[in-house]
VEXTI-428205 format. One line per field, with one value per atom (N, C-alpha, C, CB): residue number from 1; residue in one letter; z, x, y. Coordinates in steps of 0.1 Angstrom, whole numbers, plus 2048, in hexadecimal, padded with zeros to 3 digits. Each point is the difference from the previous one (the first is absolute). Glycine has a CB too. Example, Ala and Ser with C-alpha at 12.3 -4.5 7.8 and 13.67 -1.06 7.14 Angstrom:
<recs>
num: (1 1 1 1 2 2 2 2)
residuo: (a a a a s s s s)
z: (84E 800 800 80C 7ED 800 808 7EA)
x: (884 7F7 809 7ED 80F 809 7F8 80C)
y: (7C7 80C 80C 7F4 817 80B 80B 7FA)
</recs>
This chain:
<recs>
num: (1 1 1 1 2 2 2 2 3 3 3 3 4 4 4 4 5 5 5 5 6 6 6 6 7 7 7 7 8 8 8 8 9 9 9 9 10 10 10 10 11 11 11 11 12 12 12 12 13 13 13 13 14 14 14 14 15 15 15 15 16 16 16 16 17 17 17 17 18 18 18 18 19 19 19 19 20 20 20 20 21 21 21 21 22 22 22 22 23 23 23 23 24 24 24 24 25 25 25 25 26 26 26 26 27 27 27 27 28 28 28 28 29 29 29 29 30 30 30 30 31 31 31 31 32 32 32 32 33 33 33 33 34 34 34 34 35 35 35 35 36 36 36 36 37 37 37 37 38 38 38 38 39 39 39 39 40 40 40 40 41 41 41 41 42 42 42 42 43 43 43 43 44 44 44 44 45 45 45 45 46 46 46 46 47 47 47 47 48 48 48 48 49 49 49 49 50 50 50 50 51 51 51 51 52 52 52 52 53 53 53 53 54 54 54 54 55 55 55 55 56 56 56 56 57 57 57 57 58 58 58 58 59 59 59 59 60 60 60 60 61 61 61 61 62 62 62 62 63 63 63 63 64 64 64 64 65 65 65 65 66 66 66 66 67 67 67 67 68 68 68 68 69 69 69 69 70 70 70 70 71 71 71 71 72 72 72 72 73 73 73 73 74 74 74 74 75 75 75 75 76 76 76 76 77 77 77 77 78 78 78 78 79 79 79 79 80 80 80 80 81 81 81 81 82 82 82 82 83 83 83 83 84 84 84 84 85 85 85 85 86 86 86 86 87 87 87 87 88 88 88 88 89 89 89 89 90 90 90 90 91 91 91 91 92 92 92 92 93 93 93 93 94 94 94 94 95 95 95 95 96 96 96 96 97 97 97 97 98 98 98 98 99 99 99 99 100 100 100 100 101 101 101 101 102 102 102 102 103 103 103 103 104 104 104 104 105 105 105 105 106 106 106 106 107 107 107 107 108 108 108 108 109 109 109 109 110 110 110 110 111 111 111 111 112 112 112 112 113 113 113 113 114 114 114 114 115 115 115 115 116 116 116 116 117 117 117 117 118 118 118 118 119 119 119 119 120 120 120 120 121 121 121 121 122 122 122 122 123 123 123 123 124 124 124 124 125 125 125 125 126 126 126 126 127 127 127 127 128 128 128 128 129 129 129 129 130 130 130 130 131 131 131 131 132 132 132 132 133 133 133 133 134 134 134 134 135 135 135 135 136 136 136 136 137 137 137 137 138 138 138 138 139 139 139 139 140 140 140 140 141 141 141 141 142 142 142 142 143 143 143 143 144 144 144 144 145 145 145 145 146 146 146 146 147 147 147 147 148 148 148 148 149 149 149 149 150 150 150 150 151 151 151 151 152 152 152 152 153 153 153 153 154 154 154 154 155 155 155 155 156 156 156 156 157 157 157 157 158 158 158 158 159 159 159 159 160 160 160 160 161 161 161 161 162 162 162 162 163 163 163 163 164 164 164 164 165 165 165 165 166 166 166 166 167 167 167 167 168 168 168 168 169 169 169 169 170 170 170 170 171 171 171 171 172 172 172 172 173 173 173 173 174 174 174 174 175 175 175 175 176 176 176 176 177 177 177 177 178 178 178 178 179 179 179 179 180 180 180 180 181 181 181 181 182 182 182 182 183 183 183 183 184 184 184 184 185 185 185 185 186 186 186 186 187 187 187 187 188 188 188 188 189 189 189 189 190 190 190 190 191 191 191 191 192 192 192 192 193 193 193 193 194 194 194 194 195 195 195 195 196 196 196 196 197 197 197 197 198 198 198 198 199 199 199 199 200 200 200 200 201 201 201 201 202 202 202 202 203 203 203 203 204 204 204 204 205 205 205 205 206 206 206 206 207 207 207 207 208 208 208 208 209 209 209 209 210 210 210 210 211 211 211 211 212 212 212 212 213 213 213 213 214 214 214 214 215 215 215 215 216 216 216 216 217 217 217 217 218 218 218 218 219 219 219 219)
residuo: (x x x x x x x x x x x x x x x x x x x x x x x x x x x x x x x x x x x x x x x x x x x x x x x x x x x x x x x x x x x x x x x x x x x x x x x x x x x x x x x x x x x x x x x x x x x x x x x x x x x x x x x x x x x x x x x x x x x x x x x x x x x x x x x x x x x x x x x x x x x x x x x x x x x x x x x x x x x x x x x x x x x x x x x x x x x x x x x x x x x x x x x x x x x x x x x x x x x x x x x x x x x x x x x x x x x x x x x x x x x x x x x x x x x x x x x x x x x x x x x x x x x x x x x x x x x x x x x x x x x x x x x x x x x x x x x x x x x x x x x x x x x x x x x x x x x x x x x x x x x x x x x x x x x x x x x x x x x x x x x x x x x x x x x x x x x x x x x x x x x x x x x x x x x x x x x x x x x x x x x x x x x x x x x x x x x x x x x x x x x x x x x x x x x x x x x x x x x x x x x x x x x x x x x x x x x x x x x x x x x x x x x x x x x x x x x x x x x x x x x x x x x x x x x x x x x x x x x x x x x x x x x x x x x x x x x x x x x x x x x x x x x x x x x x x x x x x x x x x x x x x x x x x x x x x x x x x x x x x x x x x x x x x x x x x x x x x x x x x x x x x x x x x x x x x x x x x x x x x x x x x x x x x x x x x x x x x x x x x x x x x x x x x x x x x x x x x x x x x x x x x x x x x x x x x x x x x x x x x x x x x x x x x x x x x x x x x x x x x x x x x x x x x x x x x x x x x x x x x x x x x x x x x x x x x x x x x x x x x x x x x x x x x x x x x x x x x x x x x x x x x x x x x x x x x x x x x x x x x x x x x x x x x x x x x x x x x x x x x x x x x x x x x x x x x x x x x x x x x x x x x x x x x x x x x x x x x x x x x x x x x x x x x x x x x x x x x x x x x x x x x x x x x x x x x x x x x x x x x x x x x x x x x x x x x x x x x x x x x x x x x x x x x x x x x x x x x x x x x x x x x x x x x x x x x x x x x x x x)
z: (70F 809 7F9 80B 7FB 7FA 805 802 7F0 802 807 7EA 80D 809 80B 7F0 81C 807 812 7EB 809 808 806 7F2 81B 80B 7F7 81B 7E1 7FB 808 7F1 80D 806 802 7F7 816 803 803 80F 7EF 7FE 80E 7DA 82D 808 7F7 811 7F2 7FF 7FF 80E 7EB 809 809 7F3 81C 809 7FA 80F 7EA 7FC 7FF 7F7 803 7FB 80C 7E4 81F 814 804 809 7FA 80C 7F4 814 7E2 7F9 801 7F2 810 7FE 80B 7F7 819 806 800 807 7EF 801 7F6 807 7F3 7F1 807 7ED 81D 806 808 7FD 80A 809 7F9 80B 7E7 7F7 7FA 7FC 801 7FB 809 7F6 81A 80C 7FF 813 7EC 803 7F1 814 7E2 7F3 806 7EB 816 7FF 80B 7F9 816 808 7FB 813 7E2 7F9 7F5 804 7FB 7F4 7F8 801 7FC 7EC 802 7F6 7FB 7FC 7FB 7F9 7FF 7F8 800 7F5 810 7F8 7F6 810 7F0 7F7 800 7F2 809 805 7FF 7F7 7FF 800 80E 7E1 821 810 80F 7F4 808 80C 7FF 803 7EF 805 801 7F4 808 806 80B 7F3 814 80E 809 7FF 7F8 80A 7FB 801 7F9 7F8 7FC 80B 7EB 7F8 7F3 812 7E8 7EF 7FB 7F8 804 7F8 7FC 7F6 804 7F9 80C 7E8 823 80A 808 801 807 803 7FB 806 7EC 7F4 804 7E9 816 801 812 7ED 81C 80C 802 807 7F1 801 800 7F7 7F9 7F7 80E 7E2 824 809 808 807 7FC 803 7FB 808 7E4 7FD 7F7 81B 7ED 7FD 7F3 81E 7D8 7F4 800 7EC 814 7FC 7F3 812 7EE 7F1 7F8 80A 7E7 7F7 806 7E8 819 805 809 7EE 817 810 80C 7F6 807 80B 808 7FE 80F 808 809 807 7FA 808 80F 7EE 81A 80C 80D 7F5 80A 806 801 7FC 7FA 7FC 801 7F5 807 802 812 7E5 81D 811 807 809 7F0 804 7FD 7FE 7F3 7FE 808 7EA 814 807 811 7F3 812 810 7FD 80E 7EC 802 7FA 803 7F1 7FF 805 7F5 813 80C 80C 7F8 80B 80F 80A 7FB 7FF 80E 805 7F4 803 804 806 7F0 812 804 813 7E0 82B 808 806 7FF 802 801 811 7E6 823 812 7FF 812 7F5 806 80B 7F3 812 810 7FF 808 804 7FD 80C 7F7 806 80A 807 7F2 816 803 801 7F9 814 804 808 7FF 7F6 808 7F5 80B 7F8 7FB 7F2 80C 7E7 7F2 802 7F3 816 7FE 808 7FA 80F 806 7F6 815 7E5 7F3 7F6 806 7F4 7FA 801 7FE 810 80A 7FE 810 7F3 7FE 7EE 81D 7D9 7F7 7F5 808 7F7 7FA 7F4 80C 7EE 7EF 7FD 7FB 80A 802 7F9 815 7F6 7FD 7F6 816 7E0 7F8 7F7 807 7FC 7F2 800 801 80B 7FE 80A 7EB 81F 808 80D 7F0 820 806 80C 7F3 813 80B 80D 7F9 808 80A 80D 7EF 813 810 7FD 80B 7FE 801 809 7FC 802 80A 803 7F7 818 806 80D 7F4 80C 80C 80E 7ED 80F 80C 806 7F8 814 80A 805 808 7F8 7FC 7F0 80F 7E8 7F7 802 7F3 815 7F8 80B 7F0 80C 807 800 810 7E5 7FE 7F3 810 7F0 7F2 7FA 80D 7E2 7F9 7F7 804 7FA 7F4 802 7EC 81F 7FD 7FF 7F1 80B 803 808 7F5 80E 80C 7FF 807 803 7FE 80A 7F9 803 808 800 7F7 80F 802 7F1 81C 7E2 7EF 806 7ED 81F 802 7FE 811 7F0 7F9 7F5 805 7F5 7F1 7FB 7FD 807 7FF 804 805 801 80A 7FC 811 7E0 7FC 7EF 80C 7F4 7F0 7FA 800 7F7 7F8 7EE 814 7ED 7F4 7F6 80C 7FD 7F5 7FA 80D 7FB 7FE 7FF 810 7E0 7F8 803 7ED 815 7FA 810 7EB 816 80E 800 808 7FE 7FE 807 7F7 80A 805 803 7F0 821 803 808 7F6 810 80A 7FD 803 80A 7FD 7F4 819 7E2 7F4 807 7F8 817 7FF 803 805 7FD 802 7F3 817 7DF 7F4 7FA 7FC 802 7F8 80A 7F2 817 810 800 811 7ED 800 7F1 810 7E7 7F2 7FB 7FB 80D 800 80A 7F5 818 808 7F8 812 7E7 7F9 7F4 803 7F5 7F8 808 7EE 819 807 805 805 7FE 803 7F9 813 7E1 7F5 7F7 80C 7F6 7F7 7F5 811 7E5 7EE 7F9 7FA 811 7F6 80D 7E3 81C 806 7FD 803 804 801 807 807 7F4 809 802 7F5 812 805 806 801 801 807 7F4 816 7EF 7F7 7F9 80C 7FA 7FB 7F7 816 7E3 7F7 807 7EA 814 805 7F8 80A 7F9 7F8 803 800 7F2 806 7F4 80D 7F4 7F5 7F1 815 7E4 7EE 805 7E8 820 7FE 808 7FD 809 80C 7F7 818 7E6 7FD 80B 7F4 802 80B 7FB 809 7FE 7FB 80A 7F4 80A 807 7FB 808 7FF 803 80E 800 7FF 801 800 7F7 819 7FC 801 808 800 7FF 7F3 815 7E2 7F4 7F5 806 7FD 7F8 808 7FD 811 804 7FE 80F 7ED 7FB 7F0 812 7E6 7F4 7FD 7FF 80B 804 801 810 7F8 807 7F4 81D 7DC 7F8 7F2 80D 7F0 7F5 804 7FA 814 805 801 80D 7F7 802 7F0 818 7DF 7F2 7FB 7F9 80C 7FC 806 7FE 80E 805 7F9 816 7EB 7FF 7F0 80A 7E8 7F7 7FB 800 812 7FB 809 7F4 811 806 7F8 817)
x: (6FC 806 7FF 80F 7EF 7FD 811 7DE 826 80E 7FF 809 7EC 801 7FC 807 7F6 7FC 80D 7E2 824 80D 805 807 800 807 80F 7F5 80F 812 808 7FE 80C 805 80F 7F0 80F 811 80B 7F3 816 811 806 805 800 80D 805 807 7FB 80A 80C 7F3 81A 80B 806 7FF 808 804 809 7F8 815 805 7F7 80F 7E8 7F9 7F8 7FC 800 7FC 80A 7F2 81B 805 804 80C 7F0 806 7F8 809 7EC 7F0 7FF 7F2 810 802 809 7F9 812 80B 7FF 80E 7ED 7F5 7F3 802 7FA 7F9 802 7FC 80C 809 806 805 800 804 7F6 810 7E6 7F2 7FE 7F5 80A 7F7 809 7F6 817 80E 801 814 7E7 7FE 7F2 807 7EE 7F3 802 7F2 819 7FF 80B 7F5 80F 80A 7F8 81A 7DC 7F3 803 7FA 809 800 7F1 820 7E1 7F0 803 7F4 817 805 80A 7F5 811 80B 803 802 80D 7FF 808 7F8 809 804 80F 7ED 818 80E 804 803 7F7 804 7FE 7EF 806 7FE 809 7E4 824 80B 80E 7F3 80E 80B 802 7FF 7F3 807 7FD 7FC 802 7FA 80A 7E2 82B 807 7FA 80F 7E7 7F6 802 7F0 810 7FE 7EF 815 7EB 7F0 7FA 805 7FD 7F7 7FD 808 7FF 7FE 7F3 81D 7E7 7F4 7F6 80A 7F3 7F3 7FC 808 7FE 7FA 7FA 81D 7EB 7FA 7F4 813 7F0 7F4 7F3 80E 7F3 7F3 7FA 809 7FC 7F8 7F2 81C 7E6 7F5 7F4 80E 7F9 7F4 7FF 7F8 815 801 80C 7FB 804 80D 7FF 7FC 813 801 801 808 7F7 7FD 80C 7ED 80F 80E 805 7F7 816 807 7FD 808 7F5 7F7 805 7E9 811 802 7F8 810 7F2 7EE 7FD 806 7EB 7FD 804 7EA 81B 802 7F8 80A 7EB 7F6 7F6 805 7F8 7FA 807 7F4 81C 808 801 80D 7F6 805 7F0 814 7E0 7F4 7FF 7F7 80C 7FC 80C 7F0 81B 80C 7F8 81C 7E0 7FB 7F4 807 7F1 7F9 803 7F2 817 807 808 7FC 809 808 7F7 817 7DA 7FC 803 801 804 806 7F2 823 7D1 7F6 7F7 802 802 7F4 807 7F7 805 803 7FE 7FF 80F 801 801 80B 7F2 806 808 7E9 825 809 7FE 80B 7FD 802 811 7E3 81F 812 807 800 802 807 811 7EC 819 80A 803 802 7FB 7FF 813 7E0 826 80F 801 80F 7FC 808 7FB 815 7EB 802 7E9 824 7D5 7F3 7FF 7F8 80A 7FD 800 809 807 7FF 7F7 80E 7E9 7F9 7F4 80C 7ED 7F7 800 802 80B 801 802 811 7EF 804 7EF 81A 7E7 7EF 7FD 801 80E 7FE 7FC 816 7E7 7F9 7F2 80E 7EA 7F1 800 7F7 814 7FB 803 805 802 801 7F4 81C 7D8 7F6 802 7FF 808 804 7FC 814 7E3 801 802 7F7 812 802 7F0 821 7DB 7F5 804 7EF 819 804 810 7E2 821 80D 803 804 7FF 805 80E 7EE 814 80B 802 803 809 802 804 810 7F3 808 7FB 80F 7F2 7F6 803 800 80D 800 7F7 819 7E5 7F8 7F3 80F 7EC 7F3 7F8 801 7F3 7F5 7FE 805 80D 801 7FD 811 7EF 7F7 811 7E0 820 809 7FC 80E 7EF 7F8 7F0 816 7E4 7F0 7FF 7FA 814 7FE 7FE 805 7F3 805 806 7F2 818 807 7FA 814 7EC 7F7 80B 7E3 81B 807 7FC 804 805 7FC 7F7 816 7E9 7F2 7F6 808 7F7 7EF 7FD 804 809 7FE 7FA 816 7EB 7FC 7F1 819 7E2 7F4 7F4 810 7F7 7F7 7F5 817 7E0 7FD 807 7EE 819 80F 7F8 81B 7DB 7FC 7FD 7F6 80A 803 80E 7ED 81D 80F 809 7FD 807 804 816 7E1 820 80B 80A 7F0 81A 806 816 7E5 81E 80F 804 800 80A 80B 810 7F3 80D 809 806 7FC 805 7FC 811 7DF 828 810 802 807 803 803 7F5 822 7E7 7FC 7F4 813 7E5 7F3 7F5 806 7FF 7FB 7F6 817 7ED 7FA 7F5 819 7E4 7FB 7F3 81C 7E7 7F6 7FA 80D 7FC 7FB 7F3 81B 7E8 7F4 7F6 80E 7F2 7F8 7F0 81C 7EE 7F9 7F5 81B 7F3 7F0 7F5 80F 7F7 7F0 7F7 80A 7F9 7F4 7FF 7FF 800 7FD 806 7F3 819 807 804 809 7F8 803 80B 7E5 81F 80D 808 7F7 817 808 80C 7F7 80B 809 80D 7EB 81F 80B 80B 7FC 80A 809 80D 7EE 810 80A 80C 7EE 820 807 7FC 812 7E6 7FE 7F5 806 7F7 7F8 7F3 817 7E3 7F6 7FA 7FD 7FC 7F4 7F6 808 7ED 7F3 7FA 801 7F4 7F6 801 7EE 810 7FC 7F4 803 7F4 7F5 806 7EB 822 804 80A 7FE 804 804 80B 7EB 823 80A 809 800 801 809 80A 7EF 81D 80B 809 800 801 80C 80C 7E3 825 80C 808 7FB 806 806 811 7EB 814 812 805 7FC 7F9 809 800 7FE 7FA 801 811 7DC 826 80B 809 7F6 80C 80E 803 7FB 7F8 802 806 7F2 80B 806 811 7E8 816 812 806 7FD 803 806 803 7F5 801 801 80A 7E7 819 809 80C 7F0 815 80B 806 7F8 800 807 802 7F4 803 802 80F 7E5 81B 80B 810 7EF 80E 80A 806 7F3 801 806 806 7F6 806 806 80D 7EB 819 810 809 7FA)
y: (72E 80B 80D 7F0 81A 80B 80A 7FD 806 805 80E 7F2 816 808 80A 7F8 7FA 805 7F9 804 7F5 7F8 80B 7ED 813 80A 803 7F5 815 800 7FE 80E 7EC 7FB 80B 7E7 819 810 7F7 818 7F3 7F9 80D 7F6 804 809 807 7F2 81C 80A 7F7 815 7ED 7FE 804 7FC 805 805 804 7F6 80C 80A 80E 7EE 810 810 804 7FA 7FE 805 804 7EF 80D 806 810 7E5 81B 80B 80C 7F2 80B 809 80B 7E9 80F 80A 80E 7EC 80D 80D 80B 7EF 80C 806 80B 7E4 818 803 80D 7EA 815 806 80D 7E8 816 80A 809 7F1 80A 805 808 7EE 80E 809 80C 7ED 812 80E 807 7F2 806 807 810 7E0 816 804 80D 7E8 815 809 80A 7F1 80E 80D 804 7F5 80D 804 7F8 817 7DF 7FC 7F8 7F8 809 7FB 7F4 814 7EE 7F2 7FD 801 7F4 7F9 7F8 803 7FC 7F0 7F8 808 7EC 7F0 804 7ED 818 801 80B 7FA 810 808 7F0 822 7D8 7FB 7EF 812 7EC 7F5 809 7E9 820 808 7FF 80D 7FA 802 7F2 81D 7DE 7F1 7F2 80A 7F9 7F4 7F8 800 7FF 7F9 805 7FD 7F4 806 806 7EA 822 803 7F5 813 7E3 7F8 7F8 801 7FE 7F7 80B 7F2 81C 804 801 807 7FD 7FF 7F1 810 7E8 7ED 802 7EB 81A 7FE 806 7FE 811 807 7F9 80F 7EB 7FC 7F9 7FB 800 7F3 809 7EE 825 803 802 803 7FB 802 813 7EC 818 811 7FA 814 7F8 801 810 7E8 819 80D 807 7FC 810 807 803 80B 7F6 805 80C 7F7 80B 808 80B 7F9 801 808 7FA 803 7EC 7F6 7FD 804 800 7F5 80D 7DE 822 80B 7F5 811 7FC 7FE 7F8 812 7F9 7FE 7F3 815 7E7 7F4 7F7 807 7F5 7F6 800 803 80B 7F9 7F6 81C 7E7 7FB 7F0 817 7E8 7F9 7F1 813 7F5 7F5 7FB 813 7F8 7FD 7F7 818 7E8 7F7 7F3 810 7EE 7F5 7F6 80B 7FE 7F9 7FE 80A 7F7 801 80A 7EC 81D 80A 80F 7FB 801 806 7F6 810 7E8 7F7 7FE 7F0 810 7FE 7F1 817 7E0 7F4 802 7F6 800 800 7F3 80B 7F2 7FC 801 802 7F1 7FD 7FC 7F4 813 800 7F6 81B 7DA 7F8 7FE 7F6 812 803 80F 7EB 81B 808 809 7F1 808 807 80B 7E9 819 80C 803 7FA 7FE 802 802 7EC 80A 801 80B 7E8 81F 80C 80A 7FA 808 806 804 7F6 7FA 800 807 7F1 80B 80A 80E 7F2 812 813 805 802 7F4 802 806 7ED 81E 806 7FE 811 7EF 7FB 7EE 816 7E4 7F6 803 7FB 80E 801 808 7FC 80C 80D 7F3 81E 7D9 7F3 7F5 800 801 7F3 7FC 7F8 804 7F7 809 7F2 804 804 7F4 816 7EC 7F9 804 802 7EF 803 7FD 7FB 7F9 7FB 7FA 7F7 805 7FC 7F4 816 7E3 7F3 7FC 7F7 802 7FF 7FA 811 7E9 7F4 80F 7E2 826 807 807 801 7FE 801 811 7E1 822 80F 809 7F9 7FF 807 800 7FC 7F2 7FF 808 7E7 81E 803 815 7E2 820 811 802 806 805 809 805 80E 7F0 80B 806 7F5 815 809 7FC 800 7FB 7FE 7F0 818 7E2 7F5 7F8 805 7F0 7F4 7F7 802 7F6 7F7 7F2 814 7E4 7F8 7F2 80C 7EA 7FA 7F8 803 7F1 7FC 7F6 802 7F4 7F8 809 7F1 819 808 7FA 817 7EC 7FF 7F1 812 7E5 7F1 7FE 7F9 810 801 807 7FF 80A 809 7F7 818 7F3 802 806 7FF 7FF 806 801 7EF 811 7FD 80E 7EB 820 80D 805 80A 7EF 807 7F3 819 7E8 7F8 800 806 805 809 7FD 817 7E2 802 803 7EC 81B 806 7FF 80C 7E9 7F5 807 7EE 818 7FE 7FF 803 7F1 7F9 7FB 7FB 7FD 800 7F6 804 7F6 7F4 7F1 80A 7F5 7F2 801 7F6 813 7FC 7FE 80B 7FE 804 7F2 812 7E9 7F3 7F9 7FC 806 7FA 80B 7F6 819 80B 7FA 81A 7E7 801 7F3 80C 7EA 7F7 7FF 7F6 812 805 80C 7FC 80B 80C 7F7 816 7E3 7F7 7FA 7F7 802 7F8 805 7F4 81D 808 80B 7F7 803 80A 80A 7FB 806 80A 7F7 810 7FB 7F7 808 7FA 814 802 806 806 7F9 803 80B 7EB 81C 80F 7F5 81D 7E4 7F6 80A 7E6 820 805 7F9 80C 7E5 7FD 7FB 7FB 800 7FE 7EF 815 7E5 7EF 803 7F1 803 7FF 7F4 808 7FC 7FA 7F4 816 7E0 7F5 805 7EB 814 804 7F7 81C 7E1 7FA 807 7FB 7FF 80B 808 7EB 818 807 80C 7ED 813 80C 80A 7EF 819 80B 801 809 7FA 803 80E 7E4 823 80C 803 80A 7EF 807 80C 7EA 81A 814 7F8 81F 7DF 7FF 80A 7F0 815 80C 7FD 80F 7E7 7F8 7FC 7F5 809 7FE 807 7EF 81E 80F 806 807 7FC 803 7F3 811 7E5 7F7 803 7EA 817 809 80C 7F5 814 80D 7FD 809 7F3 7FE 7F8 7FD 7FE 7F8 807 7EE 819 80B 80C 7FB 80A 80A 7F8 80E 7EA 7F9 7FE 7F5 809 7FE 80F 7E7 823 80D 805 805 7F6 804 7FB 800 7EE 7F7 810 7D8 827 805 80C 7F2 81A 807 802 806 7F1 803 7F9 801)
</recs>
């Protein structure tokens, strides 16, 4: 066997440092749009409750290192972060559940400035299906079973609890391989399916619970 011509073999990021990157990100763009050229790791875990050695470690994963007492050019890091994370590359979604929180999603623009674009939409309700929201169509979800689904991998779940798991294995069988989950249940899906739940019910019970101990300690 010839060693080196063997494929190398890649490791996941850890999701800690993903969900971190974007915010790093986010700081870079409001740095860059206040003129700086450069920052550095100890400015960007200050304002981001991160230890430096922790940003520098996240950093490295792009590939970019910043300079002796200078720190990271701006410009190139916010680049090089966007294409590390996919948010130049334009992925299409199909969004299943067309109420309140997926309508939402539809009018939401920072979606597509992050990679992501919603192409169609699916739904049981006979008041939604067959109208447009932002350019989109909503079609009933039997379309969806009826189609070639074979370019759009990417589908965003939010559709009520009890149905969740009933859509969520609908969507694999015709072709989706990763999942946007919105709802509060946790879903089964195969090892080859990708699942990402956002919970926003259990970001607000975290909320309230932290306020209630803020409160309980200061009366």
């Amino acid at each position: 066997m010839d060693v080196g011509s063997s494929k190398k073999k890649s490791y996941p990021v850890p999701e800690p440092a993903l969900r971190r990157m974007p915010c790093y990100l986010a700081y870079l763009k409001l740095a860059h749009r206040r003129g700086n050229q450069y920052v550095s790791s100890t400015l960007i875990a200050r304002d981001n409750g991160v230890d430096p050695t922790q940003v520098t470690k996240d950093l490295s994963y792009t590939g970019i290192s910043g300079k002796t007492r200078v720190g990271y050019e701006v410009e190139p890091l916010i680049d090089a972060l966007e294409d590390f994370l996919g948010f130049r590359v334009m992925d299409q979604a199909y969004l299943f559940g067309a109420g309140s929180l997926g309508t939402a999603l539809l009018h939401d623009h920072g979606l597509v400035q992050y990679g992501l674009k919603i192409v169609e939409a699916f739904d049981v309700n006979p008041i939604v299906v067959g109208t447009q929201i932002k350019d989109v169509s909503i079609h009933h979800v039997d379309e969806f079973k009826h189609r070639d689904n074979q370019n759009v991998k990417i589908g965003i779940l939010t559709v009520p609890a009890e149905n969740a798991q009933d859509v969520a294995l609908m969507m694999i069988d015709n072709g989706i391989r990763a999942i946007w989950n919105f709802t509060p249940v946790r879903i089964a899906v195969p090892d080859n399916v990708i699942v990402q739940n956002t919970s926003l019910y259990a970001h607000l019970a975290v909320m309230f619970n932290r306020l209630n101990v803020i409160t309980s300690n200061a009366e």
